[in-house]
C-alpha atoms as one frame of an Amber mdcrd trajectory, in Angstrom:
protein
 -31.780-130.957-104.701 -33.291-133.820-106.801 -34.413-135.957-104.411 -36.593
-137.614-106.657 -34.260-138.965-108.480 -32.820-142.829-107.513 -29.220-143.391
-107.115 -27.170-144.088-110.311 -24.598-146.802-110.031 -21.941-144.638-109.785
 -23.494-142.463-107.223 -24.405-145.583-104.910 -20.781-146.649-105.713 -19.565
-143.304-104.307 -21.319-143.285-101.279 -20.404-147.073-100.786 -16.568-146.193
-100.806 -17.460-142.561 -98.676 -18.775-144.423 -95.851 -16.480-147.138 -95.960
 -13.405-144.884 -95.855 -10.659-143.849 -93.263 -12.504-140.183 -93.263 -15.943
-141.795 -91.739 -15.746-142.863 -88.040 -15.639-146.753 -87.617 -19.048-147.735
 -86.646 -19.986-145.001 -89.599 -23.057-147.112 -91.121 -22.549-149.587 -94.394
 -24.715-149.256 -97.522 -27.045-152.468 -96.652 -27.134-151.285 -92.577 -27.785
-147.779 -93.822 -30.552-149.295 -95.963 -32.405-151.079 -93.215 -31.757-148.173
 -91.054 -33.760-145.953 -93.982 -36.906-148.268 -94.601 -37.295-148.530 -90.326
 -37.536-145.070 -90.557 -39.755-144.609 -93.728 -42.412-147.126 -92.991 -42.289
-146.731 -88.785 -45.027-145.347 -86.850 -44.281-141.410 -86.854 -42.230-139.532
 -89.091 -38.632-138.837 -88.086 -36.913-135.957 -89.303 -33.399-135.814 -91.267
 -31.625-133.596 -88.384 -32.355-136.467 -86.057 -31.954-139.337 -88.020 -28.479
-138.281 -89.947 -26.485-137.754 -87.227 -26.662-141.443 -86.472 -25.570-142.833
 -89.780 -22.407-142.017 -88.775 -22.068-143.771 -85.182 -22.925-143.794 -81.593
 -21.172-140.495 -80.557 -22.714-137.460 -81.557 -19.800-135.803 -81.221 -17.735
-137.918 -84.210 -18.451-137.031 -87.741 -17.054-137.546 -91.215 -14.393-135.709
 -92.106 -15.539-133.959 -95.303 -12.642-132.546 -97.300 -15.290-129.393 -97.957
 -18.886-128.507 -97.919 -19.133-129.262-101.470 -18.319-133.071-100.831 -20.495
-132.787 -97.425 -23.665-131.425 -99.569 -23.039-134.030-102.220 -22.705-136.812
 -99.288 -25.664-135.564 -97.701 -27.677-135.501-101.163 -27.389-138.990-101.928
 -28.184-140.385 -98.412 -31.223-138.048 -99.146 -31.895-139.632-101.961 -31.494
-143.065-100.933 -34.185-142.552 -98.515 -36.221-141.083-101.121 -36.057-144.278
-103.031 -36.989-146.269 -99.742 -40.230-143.974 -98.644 -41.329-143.627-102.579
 -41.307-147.378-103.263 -43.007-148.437-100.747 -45.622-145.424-101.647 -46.382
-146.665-105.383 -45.197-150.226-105.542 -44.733-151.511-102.005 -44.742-155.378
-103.172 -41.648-153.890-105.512 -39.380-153.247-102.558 -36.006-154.872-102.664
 -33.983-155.006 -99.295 -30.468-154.490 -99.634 -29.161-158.273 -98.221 -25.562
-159.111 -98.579 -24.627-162.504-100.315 -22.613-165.246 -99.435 -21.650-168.321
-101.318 -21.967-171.616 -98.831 -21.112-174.743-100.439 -21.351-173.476-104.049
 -24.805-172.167-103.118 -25.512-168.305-102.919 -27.589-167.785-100.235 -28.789
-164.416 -98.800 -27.481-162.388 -95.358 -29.849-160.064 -94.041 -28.047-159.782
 -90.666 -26.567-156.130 -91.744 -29.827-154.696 -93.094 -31.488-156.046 -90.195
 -29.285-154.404 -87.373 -30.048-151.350 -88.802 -33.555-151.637 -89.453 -33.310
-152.071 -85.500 -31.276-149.035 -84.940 -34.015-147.224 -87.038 -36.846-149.208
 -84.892 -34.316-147.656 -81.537 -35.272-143.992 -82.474 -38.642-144.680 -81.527
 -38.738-147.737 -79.381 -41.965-147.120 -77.488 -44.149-146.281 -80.502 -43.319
-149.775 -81.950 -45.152-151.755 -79.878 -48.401-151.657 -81.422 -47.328-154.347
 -83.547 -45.658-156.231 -81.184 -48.401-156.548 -79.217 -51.017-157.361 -82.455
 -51.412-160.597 -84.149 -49.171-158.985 -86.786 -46.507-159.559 -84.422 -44.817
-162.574 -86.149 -44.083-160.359 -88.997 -41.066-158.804 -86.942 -40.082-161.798
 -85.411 -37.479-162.321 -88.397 -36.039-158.956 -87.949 -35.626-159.360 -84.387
 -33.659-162.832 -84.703 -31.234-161.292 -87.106 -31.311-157.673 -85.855 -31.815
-157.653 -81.837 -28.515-157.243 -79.643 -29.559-160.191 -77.883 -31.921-163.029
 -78.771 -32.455-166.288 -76.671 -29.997-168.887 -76.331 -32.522-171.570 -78.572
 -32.843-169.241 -81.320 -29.370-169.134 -82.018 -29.112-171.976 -84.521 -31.870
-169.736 -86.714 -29.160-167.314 -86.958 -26.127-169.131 -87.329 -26.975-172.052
 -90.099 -26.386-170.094 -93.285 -29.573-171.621 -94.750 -31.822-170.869 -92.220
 -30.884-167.472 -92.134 -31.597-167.399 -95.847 -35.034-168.643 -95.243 -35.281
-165.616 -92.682 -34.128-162.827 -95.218 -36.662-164.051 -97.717 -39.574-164.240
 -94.742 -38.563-160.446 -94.263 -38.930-159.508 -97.693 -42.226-160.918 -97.927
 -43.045-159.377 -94.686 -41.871-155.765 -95.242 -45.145-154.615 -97.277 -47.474
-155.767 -94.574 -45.582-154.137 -91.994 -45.842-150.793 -93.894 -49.202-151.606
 -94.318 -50.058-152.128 -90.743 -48.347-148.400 -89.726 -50.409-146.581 -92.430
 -53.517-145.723 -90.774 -51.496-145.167 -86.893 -48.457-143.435 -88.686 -48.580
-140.247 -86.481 -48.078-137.001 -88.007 -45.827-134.586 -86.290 -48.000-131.561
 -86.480 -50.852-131.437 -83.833 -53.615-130.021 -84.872 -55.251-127.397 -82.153
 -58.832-127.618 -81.718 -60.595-124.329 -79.819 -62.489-125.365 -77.194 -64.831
-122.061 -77.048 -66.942-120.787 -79.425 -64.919-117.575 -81.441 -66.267-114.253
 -80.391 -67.828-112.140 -83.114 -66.845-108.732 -83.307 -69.722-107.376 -82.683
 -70.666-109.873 -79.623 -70.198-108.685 -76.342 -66.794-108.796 -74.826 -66.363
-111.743 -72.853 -64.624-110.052 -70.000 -67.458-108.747 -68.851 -66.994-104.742
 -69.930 -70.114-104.204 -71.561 -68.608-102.955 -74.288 -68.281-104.955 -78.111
 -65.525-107.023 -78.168 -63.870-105.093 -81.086 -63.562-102.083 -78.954 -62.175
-103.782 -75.668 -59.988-107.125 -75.977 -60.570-107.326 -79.657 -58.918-104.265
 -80.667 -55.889-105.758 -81.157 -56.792-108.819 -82.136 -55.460-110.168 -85.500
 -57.514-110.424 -88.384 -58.745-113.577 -89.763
């Protein structure tokens, strides 16, 4: 699997119509949710892995799936989705000031003005997986950085905020604050991102073979509880 290699069009096309189609449940994830879903995930504070995150792309119930005509189309499905996470975790590695959210468009009054409101409901569902460990920021002065995504991507915000939400231009000006924002975001996880292997530290001091047994015996701990021991 490639998974170094970005999306061609037609590939991103493909998956478009895929998840769009009669064969995916209905609240089956859209390219630009799926996107926001993605970077939550690749930037957050732990890592998350694929056999927990997947499942979700494709709705609420764990139980509904796509219906795959075969497990040629499901590996192929599964590839790109890979691979469009790839793209996410990789930019913002190299070239984080480079990453481009994937907003919708919509023309008001001759004027095309970006609509984050998709991207950002999934960057929430991504933020949902690990709701605790997110509020490190929330509680640091970088906390204004999220605010954005939490107008346009919360399930409920306050009744005053409303009209930053629903005036078109306003919720342009929003979408471009969370562009700008994403980077230091990242930024702030890097040294806190937890890793998900725990290191074990011993405690005691290793026996030597040739100390005495610590059991008391009297004998050389490679002849008593050491004689089975495994060797470094």
């Amino acid at each position: 699997m490639q998974l170094d290699q970005p999306l061609t069009e037609k590939e991103f096309n493909d998956l478009d119509q895929f998840l769009l189609s009669d064969r995916t449940p209905e609240d089956t994830m859209t390219m630009d949710t799926l996107h926001g879903y993605l970077t939550a995930i690749a930037i957050g504070p732990e890592p998350i892995t694929p056999a927990e995150w997947l499942p979700k792309v494709w709705g609420e119930d764990p139980q509904q799936g796509p219906k795959f005509k075969n497990a040629k189309e499901e590996q192929r499905i599964v590839e790109l989705i890979m691979r469009f996470m790839n793209e996410v975790m990789i930019t913002f590695e190299v070239a984080p000031k480079e990453f481009e959210p994937l907003f919708c468009e919509q023309e008001v009054d001759g004027q095309a003005l970006l609509d984050a409101e998709a991207w950002c409901w999934g960057f929430w569902e991504g933020m949902e997986l690990r709701e605790g460990a997110w509020d490190a920021i929330w509680q640091s002065e970088q906390a204004a950085l999220m605010r954005p995504i939490y107008l346009l991507g919360a399930d409920e915000i306050e009744e005053d905020e409303l009209p930053l939400v629903e005036d078109p231009k306003q919720a342009h000006a929003l979408a471009l604050e969370i562009e700008a924002n994403l980077p230091a975001i990242a930024k702030f996880w890097v040294p806190l991102r937890k890793s998900p292997v725990t290191t074990l530290k011993r405690e005691e001091p290793k026996v030597g073979r040739n100390d005495d047994c610590p059991c008391g015996s009297g004998k050389k701990f490679k002849k008593c509880c050491g004689a089975n021991a495994p060797q470094a």
